[in-house]
C-alpha positions in Angstrom: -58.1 -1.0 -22.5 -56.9 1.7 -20.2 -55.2 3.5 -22.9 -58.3 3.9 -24.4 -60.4 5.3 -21.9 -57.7 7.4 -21.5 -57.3 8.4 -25.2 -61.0 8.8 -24.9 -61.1 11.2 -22.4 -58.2 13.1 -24.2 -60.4 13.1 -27.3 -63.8 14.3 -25.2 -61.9 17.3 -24.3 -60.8 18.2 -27.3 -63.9 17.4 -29.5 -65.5 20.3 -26.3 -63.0 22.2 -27.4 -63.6 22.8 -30.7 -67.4 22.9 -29.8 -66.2 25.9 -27.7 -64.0 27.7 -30.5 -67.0 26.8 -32.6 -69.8 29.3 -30.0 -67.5 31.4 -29.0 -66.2 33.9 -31.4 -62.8 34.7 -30.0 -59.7 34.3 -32.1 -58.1 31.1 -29.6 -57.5 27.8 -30.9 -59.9 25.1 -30.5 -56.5 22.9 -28.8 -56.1 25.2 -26.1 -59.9 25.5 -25.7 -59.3 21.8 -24.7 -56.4 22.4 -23.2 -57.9 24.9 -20.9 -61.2 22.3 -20.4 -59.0 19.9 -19.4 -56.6 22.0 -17.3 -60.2 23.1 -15.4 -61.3 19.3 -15.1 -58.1 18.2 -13.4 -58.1 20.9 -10.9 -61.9 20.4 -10.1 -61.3 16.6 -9.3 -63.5 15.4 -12.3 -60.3 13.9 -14.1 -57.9 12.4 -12.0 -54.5 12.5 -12.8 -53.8 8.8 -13.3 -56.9 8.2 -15.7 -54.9 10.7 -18.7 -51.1 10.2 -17.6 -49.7 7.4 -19.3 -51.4 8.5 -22.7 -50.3 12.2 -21.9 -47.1 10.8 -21.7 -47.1 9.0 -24.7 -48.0 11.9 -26.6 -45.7 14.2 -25.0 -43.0 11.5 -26.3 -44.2 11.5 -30.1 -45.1 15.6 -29.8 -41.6 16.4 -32.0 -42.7 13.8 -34.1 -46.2 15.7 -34.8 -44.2 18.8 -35.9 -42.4 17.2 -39.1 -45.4 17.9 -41.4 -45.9 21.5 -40.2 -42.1 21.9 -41.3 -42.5 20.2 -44.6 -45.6 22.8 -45.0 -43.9 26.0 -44.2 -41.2 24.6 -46.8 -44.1 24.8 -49.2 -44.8 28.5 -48.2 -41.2 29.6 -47.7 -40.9 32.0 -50.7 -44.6 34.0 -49.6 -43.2 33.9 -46.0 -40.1 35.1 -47.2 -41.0 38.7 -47.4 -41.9 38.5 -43.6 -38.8 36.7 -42.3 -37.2 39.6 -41.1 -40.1 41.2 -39.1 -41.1 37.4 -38.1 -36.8 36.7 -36.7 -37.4 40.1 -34.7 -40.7 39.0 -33.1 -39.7 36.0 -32.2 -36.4 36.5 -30.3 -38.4 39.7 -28.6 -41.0 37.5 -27.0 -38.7 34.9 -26.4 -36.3 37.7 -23.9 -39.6 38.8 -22.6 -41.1 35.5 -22.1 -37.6 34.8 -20.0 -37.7 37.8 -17.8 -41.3 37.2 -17.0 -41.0 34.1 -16.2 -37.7 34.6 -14.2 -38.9 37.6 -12.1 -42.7 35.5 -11.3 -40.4 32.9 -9.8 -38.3 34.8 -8.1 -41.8 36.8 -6.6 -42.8 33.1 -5.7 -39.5 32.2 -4.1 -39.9 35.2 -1.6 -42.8 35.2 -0.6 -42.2 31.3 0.1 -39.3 32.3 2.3 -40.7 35.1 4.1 -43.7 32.5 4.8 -41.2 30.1 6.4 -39.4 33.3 8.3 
């Protein structure tokens, strides 16, 4: 039974989510709509934690599971997407370098300031 409440819950968010992408004309995905309502529900205290985690988990475990028919569909599509490959390769391995550096200089800001806190 607590898997279900916590499916439940899961399934509340992301049914407000696609409410949200629904009224609000904005070109974001109804899952991180939910994603985001959720995110703001845990950090306000009117999720806990411990009333998604173990379902969380679950589908965290099965996620690369969920990705087999979105490869079987861009199989479908390979020779219209084929024309793009190129331009898509670039993009991809751009954002991925930038995404890095971001991320590694925002930690090392964190890092810092945590030790000059501590100093």
């Amino acid at each position: 039974m607590k898997y279900v409440k916590q499916f439940f819950i899961i399934l509340i968010m992301a049914v407000l989510g696609g409410i949200l992408n629904w009224l609000i004309p904005l070109p974001i995905p109804a899952t991180v709509w939910g994603m985001l309502l959720m995110f703001i529900a845990l950090m306000c205290g009117l999720v806990k934690l411990n009333q998604v985690e173990d379902t969380a988990d679950f589908f965290m475990g099965i996620m690369p599971m969920l990705f087999v028919p979105l490869a079987v569909g861009l199989m479908d599509t390979w020779q219209i997407l084929a024309d793009y490959a190129m331009p898509i390769i670039i993009i991809v391995v751009a954002s991925f370098f930038i995404c890095y550096a971001v991320t590694g200089k925002t930690a090392d800001i964190i890092i810092n300031r945590k030790e000059k806190n501590h100093e």
